[in-house]
N, C-alpha and C positions, 0 to 999 in steps of 0.2 A: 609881162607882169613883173614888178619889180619886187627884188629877193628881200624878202625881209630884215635887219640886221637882227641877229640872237640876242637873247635877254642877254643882260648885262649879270655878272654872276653875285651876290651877294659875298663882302667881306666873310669869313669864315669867324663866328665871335670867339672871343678870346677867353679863355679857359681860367678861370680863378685859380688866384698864387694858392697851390696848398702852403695850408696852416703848417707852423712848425708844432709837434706836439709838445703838451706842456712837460716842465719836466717834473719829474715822478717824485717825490717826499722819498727819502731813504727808509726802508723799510724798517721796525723797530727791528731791535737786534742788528740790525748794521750799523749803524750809526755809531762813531767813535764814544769812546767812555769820556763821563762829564771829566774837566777840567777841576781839578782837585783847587784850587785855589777860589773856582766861581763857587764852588761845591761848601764849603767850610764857610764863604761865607754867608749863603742865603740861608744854610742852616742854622749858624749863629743868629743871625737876624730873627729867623722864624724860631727858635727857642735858645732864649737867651737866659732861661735860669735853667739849662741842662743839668745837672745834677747824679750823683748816686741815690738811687731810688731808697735804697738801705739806710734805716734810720742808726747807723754806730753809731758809738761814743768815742772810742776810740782801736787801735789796731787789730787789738784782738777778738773785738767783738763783731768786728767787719771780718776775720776772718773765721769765725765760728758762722756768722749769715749767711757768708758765700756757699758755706758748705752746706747750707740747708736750702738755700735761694736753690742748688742744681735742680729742674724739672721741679720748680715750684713756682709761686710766682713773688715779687719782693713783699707786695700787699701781706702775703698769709705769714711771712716770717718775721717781717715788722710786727704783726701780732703778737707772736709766737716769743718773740727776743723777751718783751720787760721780764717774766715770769721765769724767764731761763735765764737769765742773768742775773735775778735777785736769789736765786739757788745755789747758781754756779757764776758769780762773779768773774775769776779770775781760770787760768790754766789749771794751776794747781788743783781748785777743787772740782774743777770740769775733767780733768784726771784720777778722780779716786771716786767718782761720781758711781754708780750703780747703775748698771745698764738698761735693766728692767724700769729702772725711774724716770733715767735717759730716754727711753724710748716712750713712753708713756707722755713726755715734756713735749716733744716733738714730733707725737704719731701725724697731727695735720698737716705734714711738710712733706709726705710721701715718702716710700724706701726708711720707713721710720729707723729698720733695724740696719741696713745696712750705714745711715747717717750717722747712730749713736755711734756704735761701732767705730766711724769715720773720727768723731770727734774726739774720743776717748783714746786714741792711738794719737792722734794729731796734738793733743791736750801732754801726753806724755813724754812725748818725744820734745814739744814742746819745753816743759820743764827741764828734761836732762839736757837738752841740747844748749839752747839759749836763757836760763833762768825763766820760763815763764813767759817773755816779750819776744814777739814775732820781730824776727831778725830785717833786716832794711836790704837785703841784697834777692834778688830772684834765685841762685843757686841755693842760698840759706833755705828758702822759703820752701822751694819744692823738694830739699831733702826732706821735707815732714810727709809723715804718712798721711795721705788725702789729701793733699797737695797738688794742684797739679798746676799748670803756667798760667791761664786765665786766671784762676784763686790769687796765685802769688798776685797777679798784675791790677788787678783790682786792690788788693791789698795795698801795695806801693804807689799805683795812682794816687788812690782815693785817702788813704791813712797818713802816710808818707808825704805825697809830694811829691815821688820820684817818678819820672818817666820812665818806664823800663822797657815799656812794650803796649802793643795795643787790645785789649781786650777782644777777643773774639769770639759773641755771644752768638745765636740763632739769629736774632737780627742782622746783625753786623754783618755774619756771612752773607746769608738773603741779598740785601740789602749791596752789598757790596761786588756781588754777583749781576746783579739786577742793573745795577750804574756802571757798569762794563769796566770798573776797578779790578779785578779778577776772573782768573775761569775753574778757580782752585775751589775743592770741595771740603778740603782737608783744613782745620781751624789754624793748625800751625802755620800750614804754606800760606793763609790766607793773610794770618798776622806779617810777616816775614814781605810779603807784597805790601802792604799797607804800611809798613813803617820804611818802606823805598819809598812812598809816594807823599805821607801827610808830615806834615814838620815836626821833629820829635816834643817839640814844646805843645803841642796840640794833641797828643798820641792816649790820652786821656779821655780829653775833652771829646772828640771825634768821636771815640764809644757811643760816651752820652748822646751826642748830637744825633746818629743813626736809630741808633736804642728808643730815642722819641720821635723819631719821625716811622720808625718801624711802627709803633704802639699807635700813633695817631693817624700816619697816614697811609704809607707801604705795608698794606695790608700782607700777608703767605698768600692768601686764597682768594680774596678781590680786593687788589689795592685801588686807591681815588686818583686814577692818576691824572682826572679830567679836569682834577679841581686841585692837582701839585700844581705849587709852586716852583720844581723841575723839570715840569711836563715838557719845556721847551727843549732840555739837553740831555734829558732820559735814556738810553738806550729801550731800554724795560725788557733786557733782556729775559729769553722765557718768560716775559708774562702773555699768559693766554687770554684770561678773562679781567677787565678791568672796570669800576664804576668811575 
């Protein structure tokens, strides 16, 4: 009988290419800090009548606001100003003011009595020191009692015209934290960082620019970051919950 030949063996099929996996989106918080130059200007763009919220008239009455603006909000002190200004107009008479009145003028601004207090030292030192008019230099400015370097810099921003430094609000911090610009919790180290990075001609203005986008969109507690217009270059560092 003749020997069978053996099946012929089947080719062994050939095993599909593994896939390369995709590659992974950088985690938020890793992600390098936005590019201060793309930064300044979609913010410009997205509000371009940035602004001091503070309705002054002029220097000294921006720095009487600032001092009530602290842990209040500008809305309640813009109130609060025409009435206390047509009282206490100038230094002078915001220095021989009566503190019980004072504080009575500006109980809805919060820490009413510690405020008065603020102003009436700040009002008279005022007087002896510079005749009444808030001095043009940052040193000048935070020798006055209640004074301290935000106050000054807002002052000389906004009054002034001078660049000196860059306001470092709740926002700003937040905010500047958040866009991987700093890791600093502290308002001075945070200014000090920020005037290495933004053009001092802009050191103002950038305030603003943060300050409204803190208010409208970089929420503390749920920012919209689905609906920023940064979304793309955000770090978002520490934000946990986001709409």
């Amino acid at each position: 009988m003749p020997a069978t030949k053996p099946a012929a063996k089947k080719p062994a099929a050939k095993k599909p290419a593994a896939k390369k996996p995709a590659a992974k989106a950088a985690p938020r918080g890793k992600q390098p800090p936005i590019e201060i130059g793309l930064l300044c200007r979609r913010l410009k763009k997205a509000y371009p009548g940035a602004h001091c919220a503070l309705d002054f008239h002029d220097a000294f009455s921006l720095l009487v606001m600032t001092i009530l603006a602290a842990q209040n909000t500008d809305v309640n002190v813009n109130k609060v100003a025409p009435d206390l200004f047509a009282r206490w107009p100038d230094a002078r008479s915001l220095a021989e003011a009566e503190l019980p009145e004072l504080e009575k003028a500006i109980y809805s601004c919060g820490f009413f009595r510690m405020k008065a207090r603020a102003l009436s030292e700040m009002s008279r030192d005022l007087v002896e020191k510079f005749g009444g008019q808030p001095p043009r230099t940052l040193e000048e400015l935070v020798s006055l009692r209640g004074v301290g370097r935000k106050t000054a810099n807002v002052v000389l921003g906004n009054a002034y015209g001078i660049e000196a430094g860059v306001v470092v609000d709740t926002h700003v911090g937040r905010l500047s934290r958040r866009m991987g610009l700093t890791k600093q919790a502290d308002p001075v180290k945070i200014e000090q960082e920020l005037m290495k990075l933004v053009p001092k001609a802009e050191w103002t203005l950038f305030s603003h620019l943060l300050i409204d986008h803190g208010r409208q969109v970089c929420d503390a507690k749920k920012p919209h970051c689905s609906t920023c217009f940064l979304n793309d270059v955000c770090p978002r560092v520490g934000v946990k919950v986001s709409a």
